[in-house]
N, C-alpha and C positions, 0 to 999 in steps of 0.2 A: 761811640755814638749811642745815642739813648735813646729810645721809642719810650709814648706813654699812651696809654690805654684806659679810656674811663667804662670801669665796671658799671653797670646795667644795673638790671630787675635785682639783681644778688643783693643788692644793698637794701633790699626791705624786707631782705629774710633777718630774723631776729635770734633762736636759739641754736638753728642748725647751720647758721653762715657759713661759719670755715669750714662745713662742710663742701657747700659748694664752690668756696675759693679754692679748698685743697682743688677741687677737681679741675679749678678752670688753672690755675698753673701746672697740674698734672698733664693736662689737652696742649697746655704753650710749649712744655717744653719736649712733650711727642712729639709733636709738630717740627721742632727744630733741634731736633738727637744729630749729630754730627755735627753741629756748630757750636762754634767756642762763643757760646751767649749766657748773660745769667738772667736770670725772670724772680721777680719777686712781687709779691701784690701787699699791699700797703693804705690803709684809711682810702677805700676804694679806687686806688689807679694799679696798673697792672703797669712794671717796670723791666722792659728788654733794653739792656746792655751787650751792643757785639760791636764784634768791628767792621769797617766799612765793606770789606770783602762779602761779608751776612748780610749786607742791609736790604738787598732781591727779596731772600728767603724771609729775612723778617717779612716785609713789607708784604708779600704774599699770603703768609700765614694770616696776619691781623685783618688781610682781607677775608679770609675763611675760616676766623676764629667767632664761634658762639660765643655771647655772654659779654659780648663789650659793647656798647653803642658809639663809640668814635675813636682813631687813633690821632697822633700824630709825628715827628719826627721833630726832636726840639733841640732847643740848643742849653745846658747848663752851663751854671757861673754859680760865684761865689754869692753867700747869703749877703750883701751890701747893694742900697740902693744905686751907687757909682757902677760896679757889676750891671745889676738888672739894667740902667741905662744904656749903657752902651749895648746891653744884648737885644735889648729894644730899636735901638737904633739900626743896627746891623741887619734885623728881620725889617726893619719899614724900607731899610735899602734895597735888598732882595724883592720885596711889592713892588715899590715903586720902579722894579726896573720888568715887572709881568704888568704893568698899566695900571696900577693903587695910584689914587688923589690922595682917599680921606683913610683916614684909621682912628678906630677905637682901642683903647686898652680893657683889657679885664682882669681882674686880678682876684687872686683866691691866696689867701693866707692861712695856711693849715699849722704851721708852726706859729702859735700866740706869744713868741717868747722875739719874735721879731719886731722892728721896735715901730715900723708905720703900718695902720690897719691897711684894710684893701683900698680905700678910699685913698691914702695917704701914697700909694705905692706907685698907682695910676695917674696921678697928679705929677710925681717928682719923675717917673718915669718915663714920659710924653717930653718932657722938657726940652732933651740934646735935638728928637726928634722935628720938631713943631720950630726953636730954635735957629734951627739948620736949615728950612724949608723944604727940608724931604720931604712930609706928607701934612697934610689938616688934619686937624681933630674932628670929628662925624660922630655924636655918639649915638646918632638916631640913624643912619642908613650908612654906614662906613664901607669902603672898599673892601677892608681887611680887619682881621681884629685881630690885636696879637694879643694872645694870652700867658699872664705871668702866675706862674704858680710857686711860692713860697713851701718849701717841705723840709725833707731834711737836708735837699738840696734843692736849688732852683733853678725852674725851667720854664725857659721861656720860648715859645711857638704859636705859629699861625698855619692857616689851611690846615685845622681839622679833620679828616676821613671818614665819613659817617663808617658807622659797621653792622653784625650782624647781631642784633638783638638777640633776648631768649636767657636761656639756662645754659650751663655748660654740658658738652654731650657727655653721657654717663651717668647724669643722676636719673632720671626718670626712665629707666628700665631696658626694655629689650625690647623691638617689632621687629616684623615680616612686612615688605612696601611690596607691591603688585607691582611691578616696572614694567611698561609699554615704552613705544618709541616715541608717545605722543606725547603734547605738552603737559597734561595735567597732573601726571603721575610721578615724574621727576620732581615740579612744585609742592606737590603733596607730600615729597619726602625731604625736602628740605623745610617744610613747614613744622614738620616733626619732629625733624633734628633740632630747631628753635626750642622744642620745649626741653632737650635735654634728654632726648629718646637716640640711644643707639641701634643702627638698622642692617641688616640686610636685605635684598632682594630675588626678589623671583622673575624671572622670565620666558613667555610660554612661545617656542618657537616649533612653527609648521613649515619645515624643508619638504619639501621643495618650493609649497606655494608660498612661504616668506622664504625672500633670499638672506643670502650671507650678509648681505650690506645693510638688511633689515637688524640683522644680528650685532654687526660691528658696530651701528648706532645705537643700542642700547648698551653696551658695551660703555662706549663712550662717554653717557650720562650717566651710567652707575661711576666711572671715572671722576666724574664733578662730584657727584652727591659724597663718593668719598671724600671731596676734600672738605667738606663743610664737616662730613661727620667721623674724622678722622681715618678711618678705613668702611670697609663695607665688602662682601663676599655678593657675588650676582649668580646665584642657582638658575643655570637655565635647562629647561626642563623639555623635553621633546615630543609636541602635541599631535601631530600631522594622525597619527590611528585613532588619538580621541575625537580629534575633529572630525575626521570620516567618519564614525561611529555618529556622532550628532547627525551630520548632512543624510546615513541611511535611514536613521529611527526615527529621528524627532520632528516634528513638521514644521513646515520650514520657517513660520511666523514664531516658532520657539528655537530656532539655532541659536542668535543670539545670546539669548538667555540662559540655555542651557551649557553654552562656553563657558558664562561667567560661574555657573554651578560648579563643573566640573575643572575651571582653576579653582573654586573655590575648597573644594572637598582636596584639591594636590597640595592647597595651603596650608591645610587643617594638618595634612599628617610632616608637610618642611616646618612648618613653624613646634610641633612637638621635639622634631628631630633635631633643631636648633633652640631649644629652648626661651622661642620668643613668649612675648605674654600678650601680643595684639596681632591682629594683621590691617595693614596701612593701604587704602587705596587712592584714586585718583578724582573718586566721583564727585560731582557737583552736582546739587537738587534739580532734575528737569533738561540738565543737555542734552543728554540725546535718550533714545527710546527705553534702553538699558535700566536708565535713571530716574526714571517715574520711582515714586514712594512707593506706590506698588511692586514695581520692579526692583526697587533698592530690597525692600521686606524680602523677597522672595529668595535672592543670594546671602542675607544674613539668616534665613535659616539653616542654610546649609551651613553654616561658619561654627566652629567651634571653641570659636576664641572671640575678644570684643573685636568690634572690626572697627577703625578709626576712618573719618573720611575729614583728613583739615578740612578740604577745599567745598563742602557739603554747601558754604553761602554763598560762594563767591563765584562771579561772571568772566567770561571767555579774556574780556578785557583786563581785568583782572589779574589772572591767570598771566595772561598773553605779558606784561608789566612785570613780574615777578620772575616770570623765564628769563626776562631781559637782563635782570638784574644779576640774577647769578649763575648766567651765561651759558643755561640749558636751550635758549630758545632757535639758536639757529641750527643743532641741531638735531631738536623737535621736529621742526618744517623738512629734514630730508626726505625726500619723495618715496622712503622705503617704507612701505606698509606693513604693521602688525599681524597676528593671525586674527585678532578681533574684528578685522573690515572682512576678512575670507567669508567667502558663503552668506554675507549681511542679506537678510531678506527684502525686500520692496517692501513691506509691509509687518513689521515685528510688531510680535503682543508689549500695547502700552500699560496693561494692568491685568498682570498676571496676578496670581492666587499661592501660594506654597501647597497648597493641597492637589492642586493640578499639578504642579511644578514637580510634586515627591512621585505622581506616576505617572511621567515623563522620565523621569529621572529612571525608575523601574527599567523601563521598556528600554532604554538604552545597553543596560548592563554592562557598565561602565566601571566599575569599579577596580576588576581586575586590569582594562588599559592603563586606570590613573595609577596602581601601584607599577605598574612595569616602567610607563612612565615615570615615575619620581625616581625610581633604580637607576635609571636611565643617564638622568640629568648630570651636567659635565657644569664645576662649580671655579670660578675667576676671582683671586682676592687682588681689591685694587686698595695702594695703601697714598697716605698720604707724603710728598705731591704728587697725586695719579696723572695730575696735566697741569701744564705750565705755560 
């Protein structure tokens, strides 16, 4: 059986291409290491050959493969328009028996040494089809479209699978993602992993007041985010004496804020220690108090690295749509709360200062819980398929 894969954005890179084709077949075939499959990419389609026992894991993979924008499951035949007919005919059988009227053909001729253009392929090809009164021709709102692709072999298929746009993961470097149990920070790492950005995460957990099950959910999303970005390690890190340290010293309209500093100064020294070159968060302009541009400034001074925020334009709804999709969102909503709701004040400063913020930061003396912390931290690799 034969899967096809239409490459993406890759196709408008110009002198470093195969560079990112090496990588996006290097990602397919990680992905599927114990399965007797071959992959090969080709005048931009990506070609998986296994046998039907594989077809799960294929089909899985191509759902959490970066770098393709649509698969499908096709059927090959001989280079003869008699071939292509009947293969046409056999998929408008299959529609027509999930509820297809009308169908369109489409036809892409990449082999110019074949002897009817695309025009010509579609015409002879509809014939047995239309004939027979299996389905109608629609070429303005058709039921189905079955598409004929002339290569070095032909294949022919319908229902398409849209996929995960982007780059392949690997070329665009190394991050540190801030992983919460909420929704926006799992979206935010798979928005990252789009550009081609390979991740790890951190996670800041306060036993006793976040329970275990707060733990296991985050657990679990680092679990998905692996499969999109082939693996991923979840550093979690043990906050509960930094947070008390905040709750004695700092007043209470800067707890919040002063959490986000001191994950931020724990990142500064995981992301040396793993050799990231960014740190990745979950923020959006204006959500919540935290998120004020004043408040955004205030945590990037303490950052020692670029700090990346995909999600900086984009609305709850937004968000909320995208979790959906790549199936962090149910459970995002588990009722297990992070350490960042602990201690939240009724009233947190919405336009803090970095200059206030560096002596606050003082009067804590903090520095030595954040290193014991980081020492501390018990680290989870989750590989891909983390969950199925």
């Amino acid at each position: 059986m034969t899967y096809l894969a239409k490459v993406g954005e890759l196709t408008l890179k110009r002198s470093n291409i195969k560079e990112f084709e090496r990588q996006l077949v290097i990602n397919t075939r990680e992905c599927l290491k114990g399965h007797n499959v071959d992959v090969k990419l080709h005048a931009g389609r990506l070609y998986i050959d296994c046998a039907d026992a594989a077809s799960s894991s294929v089909e899985f993979m191509l759902n959490h493969l970066i770098g393709i924008t649509g698969w499908a499951k096709t059927t090959t035949c001989d280079k003869n328009i008699e071939a292509i007919t009947n293969a046409v005919y056999e998929e408008a059988l299959r529609a027509k028996q999930k509820g297809a009227v009308t169908f369109k053909i489409e036809a892409r001729r990449q082999d110019k040494d074949f002897p009817l253009d695309s025009y010509g392929i579609c015409c002879n090809a509809a014939e047995k089809t239309v004939d027979e009164g299996i389905l109608t021709v629609d070429v303005h709102h058709p039921d189905v479209k079955i598409n004929v692709e002339v290569r070095e072999r032909c294949f022919v298929f319908s229902d398409a699978i849209k996929a995960n746009r982007g780059l392949p993961v690997g070329c665009s470097g190394k991050g540190l993602l801030m992983l919460s149990g909420g929704l926006d920070s799992p979206v935010a790492g798979y928005r990252i992993i789009q550009r081609g950005m390979k991740i790890e995460c951190v996670y800041y957990h306060s036993y006793p007041y976040t329970s275990e099950e707060a733990q296991k959910k985050v657990e679990e999303l680092a679990a998905n985010i692996a499969n999109y970005g082939l693996d991923t390690y979840l550093n979690i890190i043990p906050f509960t004496d930094v947070q008390m340290r905040i709750k004695e010293k700092a007043p209470e309209n800067w707890a919040t804020l002063m959490l986000r500093v001191c994950m931020m100064k724990t990142a500064n020294i995981l992301a040396e220690r793993i050799h990231a070159q960014c740190i990745i968060t979950g923020e959006s302009l204006g959500q919540v108090a935290s998120q004020t541009i004043e408040n955004l400034s205030v945590t990037e001074h303490f950052a020692e690295y670029p700090v990346f925020r995909p999600l900086i334009g984009t609305d709850k709804e937004e968000i909320i749509d995208i979790a959906k999709k790549i199936g962090t969102y149910d459970t995002s909503i588990l009722p297990y709360e992070d350490c960042c709701v602990l201690f939240s004040p009724k009233h947190p400063v919405l336009h803090a200062s970095a200059e206030e913020a560096e002596r606050i930061y003082e009067l804590l003396n903090a520095d030595e819980l954040i290193k014991e912390a980081f020492e501390k931290r018990t680290i989870k690799h989750f590989t891909f398929p983390a969950a199925k």
